[in-house]
Every structure is written in C-alpha cells, then in structure tokens.
C-alpha positions as CSV (number, residue, x, y, z in Angstrom):
1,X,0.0,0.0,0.0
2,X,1.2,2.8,-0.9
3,X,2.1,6.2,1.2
4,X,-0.9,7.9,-0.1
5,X,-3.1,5.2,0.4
6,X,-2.4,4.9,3.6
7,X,-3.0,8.7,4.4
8,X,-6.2,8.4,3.0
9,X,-7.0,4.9,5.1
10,X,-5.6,7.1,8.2
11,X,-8.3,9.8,6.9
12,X,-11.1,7.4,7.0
13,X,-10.4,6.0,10.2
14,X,-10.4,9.2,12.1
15,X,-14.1,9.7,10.2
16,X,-15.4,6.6,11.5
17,X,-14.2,6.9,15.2
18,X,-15.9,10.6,15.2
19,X,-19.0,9.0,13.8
20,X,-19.2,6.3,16.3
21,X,-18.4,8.9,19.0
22,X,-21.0,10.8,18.0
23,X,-23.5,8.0,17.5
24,X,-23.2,6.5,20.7
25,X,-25.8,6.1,23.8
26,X,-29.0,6.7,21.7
27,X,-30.9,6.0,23.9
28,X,-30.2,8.2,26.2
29,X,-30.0,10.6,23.7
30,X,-33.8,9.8,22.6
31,X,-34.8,9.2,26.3
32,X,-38.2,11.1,26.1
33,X,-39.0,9.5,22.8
34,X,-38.2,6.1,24.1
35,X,-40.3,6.4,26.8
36,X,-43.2,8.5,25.4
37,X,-42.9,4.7,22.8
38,X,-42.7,2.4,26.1
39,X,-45.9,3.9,27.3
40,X,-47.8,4.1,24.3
41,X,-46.5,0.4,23.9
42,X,-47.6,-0.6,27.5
43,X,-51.0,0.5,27.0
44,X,-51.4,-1.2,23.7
45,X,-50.1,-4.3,23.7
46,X,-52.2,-5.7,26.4
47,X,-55.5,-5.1,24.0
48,X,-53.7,-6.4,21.1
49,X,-55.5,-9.1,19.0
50,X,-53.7,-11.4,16.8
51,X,-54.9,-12.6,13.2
52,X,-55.5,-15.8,13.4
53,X,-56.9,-18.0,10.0
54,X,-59.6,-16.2,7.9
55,X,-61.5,-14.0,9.4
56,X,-61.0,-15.6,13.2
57,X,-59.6,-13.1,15.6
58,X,-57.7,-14.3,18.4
59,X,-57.6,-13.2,22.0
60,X,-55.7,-10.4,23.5
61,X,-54.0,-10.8,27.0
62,X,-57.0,-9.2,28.7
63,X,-59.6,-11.5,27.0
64,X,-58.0,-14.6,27.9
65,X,-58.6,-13.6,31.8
66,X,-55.1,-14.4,32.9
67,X,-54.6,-10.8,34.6
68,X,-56.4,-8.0,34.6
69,X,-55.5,-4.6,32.6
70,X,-53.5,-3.3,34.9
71,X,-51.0,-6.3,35.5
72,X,-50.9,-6.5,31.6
73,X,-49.8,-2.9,31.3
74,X,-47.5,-3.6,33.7
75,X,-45.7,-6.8,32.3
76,X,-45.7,-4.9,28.8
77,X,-43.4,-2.1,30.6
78,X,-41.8,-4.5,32.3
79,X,-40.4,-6.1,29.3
80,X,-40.1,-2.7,27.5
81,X,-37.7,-1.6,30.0
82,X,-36.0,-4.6,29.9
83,X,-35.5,-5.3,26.1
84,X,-33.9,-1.1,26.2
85,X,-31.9,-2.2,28.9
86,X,-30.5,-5.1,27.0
87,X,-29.7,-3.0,23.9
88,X,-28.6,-0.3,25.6
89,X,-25.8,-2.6,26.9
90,X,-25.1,-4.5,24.0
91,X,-24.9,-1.8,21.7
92,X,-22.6,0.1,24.5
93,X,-19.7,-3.0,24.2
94,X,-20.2,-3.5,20.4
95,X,-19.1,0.5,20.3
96,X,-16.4,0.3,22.6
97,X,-15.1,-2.7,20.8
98,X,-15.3,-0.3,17.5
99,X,-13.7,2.2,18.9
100,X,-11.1,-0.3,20.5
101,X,-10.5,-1.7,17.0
102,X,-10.6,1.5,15.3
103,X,-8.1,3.4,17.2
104,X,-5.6,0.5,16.9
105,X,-6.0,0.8,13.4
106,X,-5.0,4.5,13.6
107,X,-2.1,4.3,15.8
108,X,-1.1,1.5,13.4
109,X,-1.5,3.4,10.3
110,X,-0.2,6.5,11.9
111,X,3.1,4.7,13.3
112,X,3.5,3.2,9.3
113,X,3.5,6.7,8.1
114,X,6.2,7.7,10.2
115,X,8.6,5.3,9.5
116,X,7.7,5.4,6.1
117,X,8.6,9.7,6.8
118,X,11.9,8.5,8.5
C-alpha cells in the first residue's frame, strides 16, 4: 500500500471513530422519545389481537382472563424496560469494541507513516 493510500486509510479512520463517537448512547439521547414509545407500547399491547386464520380473531392478554389490565400494562413495561436495557448494553460493548479496533488501526496506520517519513 502505498504512502498515499495509507493517508487516506488514516483519513477514514479518524471519520469513522468521530462518527461512532457521535452515535453512541442513543438512547439516552432519545430518552423522552423512548419512553413516550414504552408507554404508548404498554397500553397497547395488552389489547392487542392477533390474526388468526380467515376471518377468526384471536384473544388479547386481557380477554384470555389471565390478569387483569393493569397487571398487563405492567408486564408490557416491564419487558419494555428490559429489552432497552439489553440493547442499551449491547450496543454500548459493540461501540467500545469499534472504537477499541478502530483506534488501533490509527495508531497502526499512523506509526507506518512515520517510518515510512523517516
């Protein structure tokens, strides 16, 4: 690879570990949309009825009589909470991991272009 390529390589790296700085923690940055979403969800889902074969509708969590409304809205934000909580975790190693890979890459790069300098 040549000299120039690698500047430009180098280039591109320090584009993609800005982007990935400035992309992380969504959520948190979206925190009032998330949860206006995880409301809205919780007091939905528990009336929910799923399609079933032609023209049979099924029965939603309330209907079957297994717990009442409230319970259901409940569980629903329970799990709401929960799935965030898991993506917000996951998607917090796979960045660091990014950026873990990406900045080796740049010292890399960068330490190739000095000695090619030298």
């Amino acid at each position: 690879m040549s000299i120039a390529h690698k500047e430009k390589h180098l280039q591109a790296t320090i584009f993609k570990i800005e982007n990935v700085k400035r992309e992380q923690n969504f959520l948190l940055r979206n925190l009032w949309k998330v949860i206006v979403l995880g409301v809205l969800f919780s007091f939905w889902a528990p009336t929910r009825r799923p399609e079933r074969e032609f023209l049979q509708r099924g029965k939603s969590m309330v209907d079957a009589g297994e717990y009442s409304y409230t319970s259901s809205v409940l569980i629903c934000a329970v799990v709401y909470t929960s799935l965030c909580f898991i993506y917000h975790v996951v998607s917090k190693y796979q960045d660091q991991k990014k950026l873990k890979n990406l900045e080796e890459l740049k010292r890399n790069l960068e330490r190739e272009i000095k000695e090619y300098n030298q």
